[in-house]
C-alpha positions in Angstrom: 181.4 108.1 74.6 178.8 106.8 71.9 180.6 109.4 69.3 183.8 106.8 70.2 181.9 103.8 70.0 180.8 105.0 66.6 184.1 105.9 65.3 185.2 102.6 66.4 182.2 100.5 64.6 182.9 102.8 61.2 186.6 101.9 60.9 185.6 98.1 61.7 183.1 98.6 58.8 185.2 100.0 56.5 188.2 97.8 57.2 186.1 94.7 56.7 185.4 96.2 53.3 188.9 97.0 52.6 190.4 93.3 53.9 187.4 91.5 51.4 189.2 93.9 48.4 192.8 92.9 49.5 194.1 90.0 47.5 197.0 89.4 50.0 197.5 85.8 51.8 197.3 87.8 55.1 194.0 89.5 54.0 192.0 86.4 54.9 192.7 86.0 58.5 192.4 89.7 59.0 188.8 89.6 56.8 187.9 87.2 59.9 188.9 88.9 62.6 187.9 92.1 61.3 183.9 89.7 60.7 184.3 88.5 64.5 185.2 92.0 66.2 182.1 93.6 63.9 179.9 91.4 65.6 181.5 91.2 69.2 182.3 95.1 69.8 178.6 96.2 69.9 177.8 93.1 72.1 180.4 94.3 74.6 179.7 98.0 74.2 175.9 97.6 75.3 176.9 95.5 78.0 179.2 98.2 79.2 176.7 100.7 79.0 174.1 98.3 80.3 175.8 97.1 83.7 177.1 100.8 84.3 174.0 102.4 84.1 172.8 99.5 86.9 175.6 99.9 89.1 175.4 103.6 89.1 173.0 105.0 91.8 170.5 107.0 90.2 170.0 110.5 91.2 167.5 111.0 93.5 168.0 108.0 95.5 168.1 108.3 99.4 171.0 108.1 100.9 171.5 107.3 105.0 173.1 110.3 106.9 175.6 108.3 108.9 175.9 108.9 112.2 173.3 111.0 112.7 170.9 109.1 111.5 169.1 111.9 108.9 168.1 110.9 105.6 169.5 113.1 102.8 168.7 112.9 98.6 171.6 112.8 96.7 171.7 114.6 93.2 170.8 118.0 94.7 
């Protein structure tokens, strides 16, 4: 997943470059939003990553049995 998120980031880079070049009347409003998702992408990809990895049990943890009451560890 972070060889996507890189990918991703790259092409924003490099299209922010090409829309600054572009002497087009439509090459200003892309310019912006290509500015505004450069910044906001990585914000929301670390908040991805960060909430998943704390809603994800880690391994290890104890799990309860169920009915029977035994205690098992999970990742094993």
């Amino acid at each position: 997943m972070a060889w996507i998120i890189i990918a991703i980031l790259v092409l924003m880079y490099l299209s922010t470059l090409v829309f600054a070049l572009i002497d087009a009347p439509w090459a200003t409003s892309a310019f912006r939003v290509s500015v505004v998702s450069t910044l906001l992408l990585p914000i929301m990809f670390y908040l991805i990553i960060f909430f998943t990895k704390m809603l994800t049990p880690a391994r290890g943890d104890i799990v309860d049995g169920g009915e029977t009451g035994e205690k098992e560890e999970t990742g094993k």
